[in-house]
C-alpha positions as CSV (number, residue, x, y, z in Angstrom):
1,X,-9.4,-9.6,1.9
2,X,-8.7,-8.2,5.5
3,X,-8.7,-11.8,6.2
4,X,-6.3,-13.0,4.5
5,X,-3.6,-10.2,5.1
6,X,-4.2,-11.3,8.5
7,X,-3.6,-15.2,8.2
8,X,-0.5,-14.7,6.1
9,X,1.0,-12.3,8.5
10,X,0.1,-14.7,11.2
11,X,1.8,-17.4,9.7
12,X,4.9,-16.1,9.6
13,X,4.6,-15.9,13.9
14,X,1.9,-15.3,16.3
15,X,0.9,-11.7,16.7
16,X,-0.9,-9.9,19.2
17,X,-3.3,-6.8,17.0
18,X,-0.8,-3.9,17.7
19,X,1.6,-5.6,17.0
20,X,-0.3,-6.8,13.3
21,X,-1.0,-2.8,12.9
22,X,2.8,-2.2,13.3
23,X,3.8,-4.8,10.7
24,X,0.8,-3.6,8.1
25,X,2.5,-0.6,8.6
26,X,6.3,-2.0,7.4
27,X,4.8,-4.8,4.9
28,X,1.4,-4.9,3.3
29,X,0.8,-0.9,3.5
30,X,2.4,-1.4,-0.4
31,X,-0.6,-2.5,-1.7
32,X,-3.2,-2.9,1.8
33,X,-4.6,-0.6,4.2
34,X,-6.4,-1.1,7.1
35,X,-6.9,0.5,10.6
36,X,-6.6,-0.6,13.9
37,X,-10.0,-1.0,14.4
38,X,-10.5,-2.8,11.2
39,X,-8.1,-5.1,12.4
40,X,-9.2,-5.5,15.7
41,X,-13.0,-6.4,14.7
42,X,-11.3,-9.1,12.0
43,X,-9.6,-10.9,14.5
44,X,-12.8,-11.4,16.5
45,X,-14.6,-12.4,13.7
46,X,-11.7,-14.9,12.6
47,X,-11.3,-16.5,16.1
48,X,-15.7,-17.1,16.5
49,X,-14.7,-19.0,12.7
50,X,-12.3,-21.3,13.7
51,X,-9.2,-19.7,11.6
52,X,-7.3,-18.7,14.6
53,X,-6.5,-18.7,18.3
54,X,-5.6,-16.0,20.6
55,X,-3.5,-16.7,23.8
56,X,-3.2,-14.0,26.8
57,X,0.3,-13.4,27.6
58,X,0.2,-10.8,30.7
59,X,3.2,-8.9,31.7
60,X,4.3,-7.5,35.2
61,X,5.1,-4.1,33.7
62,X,2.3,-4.2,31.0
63,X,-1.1,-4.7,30.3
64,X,-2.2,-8.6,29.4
65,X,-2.7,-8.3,25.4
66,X,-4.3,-11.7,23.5
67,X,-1.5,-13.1,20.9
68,X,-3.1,-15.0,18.1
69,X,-1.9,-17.6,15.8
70,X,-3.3,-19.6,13.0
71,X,-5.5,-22.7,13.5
72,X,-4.5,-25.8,10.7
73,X,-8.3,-24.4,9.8
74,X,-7.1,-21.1,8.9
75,X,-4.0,-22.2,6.9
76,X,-5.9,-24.7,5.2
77,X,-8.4,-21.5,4.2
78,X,-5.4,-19.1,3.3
79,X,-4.0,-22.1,1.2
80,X,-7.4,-22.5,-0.6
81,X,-7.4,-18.8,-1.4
82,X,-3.6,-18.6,-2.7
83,X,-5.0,-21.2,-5.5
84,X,-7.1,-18.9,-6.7
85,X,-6.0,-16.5,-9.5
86,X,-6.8,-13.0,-8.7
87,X,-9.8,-11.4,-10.5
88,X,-8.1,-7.5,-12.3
89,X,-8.7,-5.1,-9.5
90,X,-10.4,-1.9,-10.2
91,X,-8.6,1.4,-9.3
92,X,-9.9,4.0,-7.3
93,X,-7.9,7.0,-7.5
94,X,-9.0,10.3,-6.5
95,X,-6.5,12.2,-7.9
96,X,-7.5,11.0,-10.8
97,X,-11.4,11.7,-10.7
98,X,-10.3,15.1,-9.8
99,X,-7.7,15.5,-12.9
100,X,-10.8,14.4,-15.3
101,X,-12.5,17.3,-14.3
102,X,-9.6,20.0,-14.3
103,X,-11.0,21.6,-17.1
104,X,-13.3,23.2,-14.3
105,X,-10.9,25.1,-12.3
106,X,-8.2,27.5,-13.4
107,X,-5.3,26.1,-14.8
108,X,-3.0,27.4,-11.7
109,X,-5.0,25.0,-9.5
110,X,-5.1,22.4,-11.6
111,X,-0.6,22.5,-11.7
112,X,-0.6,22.9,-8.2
113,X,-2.9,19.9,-7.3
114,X,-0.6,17.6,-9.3
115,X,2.4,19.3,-8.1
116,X,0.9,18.8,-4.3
117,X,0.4,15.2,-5.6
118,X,3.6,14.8,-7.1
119,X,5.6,15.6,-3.2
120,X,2.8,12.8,-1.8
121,X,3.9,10.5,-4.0
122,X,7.8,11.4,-3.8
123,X,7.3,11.1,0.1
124,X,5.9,7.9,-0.7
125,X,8.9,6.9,-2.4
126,X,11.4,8.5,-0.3
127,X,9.5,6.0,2.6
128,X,10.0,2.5,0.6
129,X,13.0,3.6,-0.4
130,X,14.3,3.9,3.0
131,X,13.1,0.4,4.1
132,X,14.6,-1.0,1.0
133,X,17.8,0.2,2.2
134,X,17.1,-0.7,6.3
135,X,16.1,-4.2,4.4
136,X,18.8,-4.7,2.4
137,X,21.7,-3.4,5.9
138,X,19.5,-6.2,7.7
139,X,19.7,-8.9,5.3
140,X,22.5,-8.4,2.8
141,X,20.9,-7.7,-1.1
142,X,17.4,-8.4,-1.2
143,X,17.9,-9.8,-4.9
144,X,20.3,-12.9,-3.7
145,X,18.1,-13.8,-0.3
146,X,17.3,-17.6,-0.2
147,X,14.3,-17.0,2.2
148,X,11.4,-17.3,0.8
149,X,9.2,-15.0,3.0
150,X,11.6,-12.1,2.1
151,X,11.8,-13.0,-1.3
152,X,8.1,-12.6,-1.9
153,X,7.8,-9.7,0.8
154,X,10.4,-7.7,-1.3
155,X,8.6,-8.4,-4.8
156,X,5.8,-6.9,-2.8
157,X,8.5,-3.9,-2.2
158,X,9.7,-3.6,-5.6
159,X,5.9,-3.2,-6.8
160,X,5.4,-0.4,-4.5
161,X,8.6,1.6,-5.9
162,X,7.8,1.1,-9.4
163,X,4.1,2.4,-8.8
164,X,5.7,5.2,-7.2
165,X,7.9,6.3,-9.5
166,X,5.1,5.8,-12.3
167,X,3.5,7.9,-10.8
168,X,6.2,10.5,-10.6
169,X,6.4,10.1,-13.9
170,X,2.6,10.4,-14.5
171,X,2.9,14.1,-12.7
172,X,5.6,15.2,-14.7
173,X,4.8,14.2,-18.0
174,X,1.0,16.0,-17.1
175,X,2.2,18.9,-16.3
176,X,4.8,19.0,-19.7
177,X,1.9,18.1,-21.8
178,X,-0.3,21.0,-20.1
179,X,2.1,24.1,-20.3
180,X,1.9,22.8,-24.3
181,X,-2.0,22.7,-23.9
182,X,-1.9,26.2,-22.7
183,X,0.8,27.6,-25.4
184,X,-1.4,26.1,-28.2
185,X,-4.6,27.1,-26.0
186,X,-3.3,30.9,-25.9
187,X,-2.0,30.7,-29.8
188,X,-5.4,29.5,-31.3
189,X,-6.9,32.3,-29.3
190,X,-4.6,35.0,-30.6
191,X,-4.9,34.0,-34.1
192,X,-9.4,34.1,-33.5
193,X,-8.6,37.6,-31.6
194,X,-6.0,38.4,-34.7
Protein backbone atom coordinates (compact mmCIF):
# COMPACT_ATOMS: atom_id res chain seq x y z
CA UNK A 1 0.00 0.00 0.00
CA UNK A 2 3.28 2.10 0.79
CA UNK A 3 3.36 2.10 -2.88
CA UNK A 4 0.74 3.59 -3.82
CA UNK A 5 0.68 6.48 -1.17
CA UNK A 6 3.87 7.16 -2.85
CA UNK A 7 2.71 7.31 -6.66
CA UNK A 8 -0.26 9.47 -5.78
CA UNK A 9 1.74 11.88 -3.85
CA UNK A 10 4.15 11.91 -6.67
CA UNK A 11 1.72 12.69 -9.10
CA UNK A 12 0.62 15.60 -7.82
CA UNK A 13 4.68 16.99 -8.41
CA UNK A 14 8.01 15.36 -8.16
CA UNK A 15 9.29 14.86 -4.68
CA UNK A 16 12.53 14.29 -3.34
CA UNK A 17 11.97 11.49 0.10
CA UNK A 18 12.13 14.32 2.81
CA UNK A 19 10.28 16.03 1.20
CA UNK A 20 7.44 12.82 0.69
CA UNK A 21 7.94 12.35 4.69
CA UNK A 22 6.97 16.05 5.25
CA UNK A 23 3.80 15.86 3.12
CA UNK A 24 2.79 12.16 4.79
CA UNK A 25 3.03 14.18 7.60
CA UNK A 26 0.38 17.13 6.44
CA UNK A 27 -1.88 14.62 4.15
CA UNK A 28 -2.00 10.83 4.34
CA UNK A 29 -0.95 10.65 8.25
CA UNK A 30 -5.20 10.65 8.41
CA UNK A 31 -5.45 7.39 7.58
CA UNK A 32 -1.34 6.17 6.54
CA UNK A 33 1.79 5.98 8.46
CA UNK A 34 5.02 5.38 7.43
CA UNK A 35 8.61 6.32 8.44
CA UNK A 36 11.36 7.74 6.77
CA UNK A 37 13.01 4.68 6.30
CA UNK A 38 10.06 2.98 5.14
CA UNK A 39 9.87 5.42 2.65
CA UNK A 40 13.22 5.60 1.67
CA UNK A 41 13.63 1.66 0.96
CA UNK A 42 10.03 2.07 -1.24
CA UNK A 43 11.43 4.44 -3.44
CA UNK A 44 14.33 2.13 -4.24
CA UNK A 45 12.32 -0.64 -4.69
CA UNK A 46 9.85 1.50 -7.04
CA UNK A 47 12.67 3.01 -9.27
CA UNK A 48 14.50 -0.95 -9.84
CA UNK A 49 10.44 -1.59 -11.08
CA UNK A 50 10.03 0.80 -13.53
CA UNK A 51 7.23 3.07 -11.60
CA UNK A 52 9.36 5.95 -11.17
CA UNK A 53 12.44 8.06 -11.78
CA UNK A 54 14.63 9.94 -9.55
CA UNK A 55 16.66 13.08 -10.80
CA UNK A 56 19.75 14.62 -8.69
CA UNK A 57 19.22 18.21 -8.34
CA UNK A 58 22.50 19.52 -6.32
CA UNK A 59 22.61 22.77 -4.62
CA UNK A 60 25.59 25.26 -3.82
CA UNK A 61 24.45 25.67 -0.24
CA UNK A 62 23.01 22.07 0.19
CA UNK A 63 23.55 18.63 -0.20
CA UNK A 64 22.51 16.98 -3.82
CA UNK A 65 19.08 15.05 -2.89
CA UNK A 66 17.45 12.62 -5.81
CA UNK A 67 13.80 14.15 -6.86
CA UNK A 68 11.57 11.47 -8.18
CA UNK A 69 8.66 11.51 -10.32
CA UNK A 70 6.25 9.05 -11.78
CA UNK A 71 7.07 6.95 -14.97
CA UNK A 72 3.66 6.59 -17.47
CA UNK A 73 4.46 2.85 -15.97
CA UNK A 74 3.73 3.83 -12.50
CA UNK A 75 0.62 5.92 -13.33
CA UNK A 76 -0.66 3.35 -15.48
CA UNK A 77 -0.09 0.87 -12.09
CA UNK A 78 -1.72 3.49 -9.57
CA UNK A 79 -4.62 3.75 -12.18
CA UNK A 80 -5.06 -0.07 -12.23
CA UNK A 81 -5.16 -0.01 -8.47
CA UNK A 82 -7.71 2.97 -8.08
CA UNK A 83 -10.23 0.43 -10.09
CA UNK A 84 -10.17 -1.74 -7.61
CA UNK A 85 -12.71 -1.62 -4.81
CA UNK A 86 -11.12 -1.75 -1.47
CA UNK A 87 -11.42 -5.09 0.44
CA UNK A 88 -13.07 -3.92 4.52
CA UNK A 89 -9.88 -3.25 6.49
CA UNK A 90 -9.36 -4.87 9.68
CA UNK A 91 -8.73 -2.61 12.76
CA UNK A 92 -5.96 -2.89 15.02
CA UNK A 93 -6.47 -0.88 18.00
CA UNK A 94 -4.62 -1.25 21.06
CA UNK A 95 -6.53 0.70 23.18
CA UNK A 96 -9.02 -1.48 22.51
CA UNK A 97 -7.33 -4.91 23.18
CA UNK A 98 -6.36 -3.32 26.37
CA UNK A 99 -10.12 -2.07 27.35
CA UNK A 100 -11.32 -5.90 26.65
CA UNK A 101 -9.32 -6.89 29.36
CA UNK A 102 -9.99 -3.98 31.99
CA UNK A 103 -11.71 -6.22 34.12
CA UNK A 104 -8.04 -7.18 35.19
CA UNK A 105 -6.82 -4.05 36.68
CA UNK A 106 -8.52 -1.79 39.25
CA UNK A 107 -11.12 0.30 38.08
CA UNK A 108 -8.93 3.65 38.80
CA UNK A 109 -6.52 2.44 36.07
CA UNK A 110 -8.88 1.37 33.87
CA UNK A 111 -10.62 5.53 33.90
CA UNK A 112 -7.36 6.81 33.74
CA UNK A 113 -6.16 4.83 30.63
CA UNK A 114 -9.21 6.05 28.64
CA UNK A 115 -8.94 9.32 30.17
CA UNK A 116 -5.02 9.40 28.97
CA UNK A 117 -6.55 8.16 25.70
CA UNK A 118 -9.24 10.52 25.51
CA UNK A 119 -6.30 13.86 25.63
CA UNK A 120 -4.42 11.58 22.63
CA UNK A 121 -7.17 11.64 20.69
CA UNK A 122 -8.38 15.41 21.54
CA UNK A 123 -4.64 16.37 20.52
CA UNK A 124 -5.37 14.51 17.62
CA UNK A 125 -8.16 16.56 16.82
CA UNK A 126 -6.95 19.81 17.99
CA UNK A 127 -3.99 18.87 15.06
CA UNK A 128 -6.62 18.41 12.01
CA UNK A 129 -8.47 20.86 13.25
CA UNK A 130 -5.82 23.29 12.88
CA UNK A 131 -4.84 22.37 9.27
CA UNK A 132 -8.49 22.47 8.44
CA UNK A 133 -8.44 25.99 9.37
CA UNK A 134 -4.57 26.88 7.81
CA UNK A 135 -6.46 24.96 4.68
CA UNK A 136 -9.35 26.63 4.53
CA UNK A 137 -7.08 30.69 5.18
CA UNK A 138 -5.06 29.15 2.05
CA UNK A 139 -7.76 28.20 -0.13
CA UNK A 140 -11.06 29.99 0.79
CA UNK A 141 -13.86 27.10 2.15
CA UNK A 142 -12.70 23.73 1.47
CA UNK A 143 -16.47 22.70 0.72
CA UNK A 144 -16.88 25.18 -2.51
CA UNK A 145 -13.05 24.29 -3.93
CA UNK A 146 -13.26 23.29 -7.73
CA UNK A 147 -9.79 21.51 -7.59
CA UNK A 148 -10.09 18.26 -7.59
CA UNK A 149 -6.88 17.20 -5.68
CA UNK A 150 -8.15 19.27 -2.67
CA UNK A 151 -11.42 18.23 -2.94
CA UNK A 152 -10.51 14.55 -2.44
CA UNK A 153 -7.44 15.47 -0.06
CA UNK A 154 -10.11 17.26 2.29
CA UNK A 155 -12.74 14.30 2.25
CA UNK A 156 -9.58 12.53 3.36
CA UNK A 157 -9.60 15.42 6.17
CA UNK A 158 -13.09 15.29 7.06
CA UNK A 159 -12.61 11.40 7.74
CA UNK A 160 -9.94 12.00 10.05
CA UNK A 161 -12.14 14.58 12.21
CA UNK A 162 -15.04 12.56 12.36
CA UNK A 163 -12.90 9.45 13.54
CA UNK A 164 -11.61 11.69 16.07
CA UNK A 165 -14.41 12.93 17.48
CA UNK A 166 -16.00 9.28 17.50
CA UNK A 167 -13.61 8.50 19.39
CA UNK A 168 -14.07 11.26 21.83
CA UNK A 169 -17.21 10.26 22.05
CA UNK A 170 -16.30 6.56 22.50
CA UNK A 171 -14.16 7.74 25.75
CA UNK A 172 -16.88 9.61 27.17
CA UNK A 173 -19.66 7.52 26.83
CA UNK A 174 -17.17 4.53 28.49
CA UNK A 175 -16.40 6.12 31.18
CA UNK A 176 -20.49 7.27 31.83
CA UNK A 177 -21.49 3.66 31.33
CA UNK A 178 -18.62 2.51 33.92
CA UNK A 179 -19.18 4.92 36.99
CA UNK A 180 -22.99 3.19 36.35
CA UNK A 181 -21.20 -0.36 36.24
CA UNK A 182 -19.59 0.52 39.51
CA UNK A 183 -22.79 2.10 41.31
CA UNK A 184 -24.75 -1.12 40.34
CA UNK A 185 -21.41 -3.16 40.98
CA UNK A 186 -21.23 -1.67 44.75
CA UNK A 187 -25.27 -1.86 45.13
CA UNK A 188 -25.52 -5.70 44.26
CA UNK A 189 -22.68 -6.13 46.71
CA UNK A 190 -24.34 -4.26 49.62
CA UNK A 191 -27.55 -5.97 49.20
CA UNK A 192 -25.31 -9.88 49.27
CA UNK A 193 -23.36 -8.21 52.36
CA UNK A 194 -27.04 -6.89 53.60
Amino acid sequence: MLRFAILELLDHRPLSGYELKRRFNGSIVFFWHANQSQIYRELRKMEKAGLIVGHKVTHQWRPTKTVYQVTPKGRAEAVAWLGKAPKLQAIKDEMMLKCFAFNLISDGEAEAQIEHHRGLHQKQLDFYSQLERQLEERHGPLSRTRDPILFWNAQCLYHAIEYERMYLEWCARTLERHRSFKARAQGAAANAAG
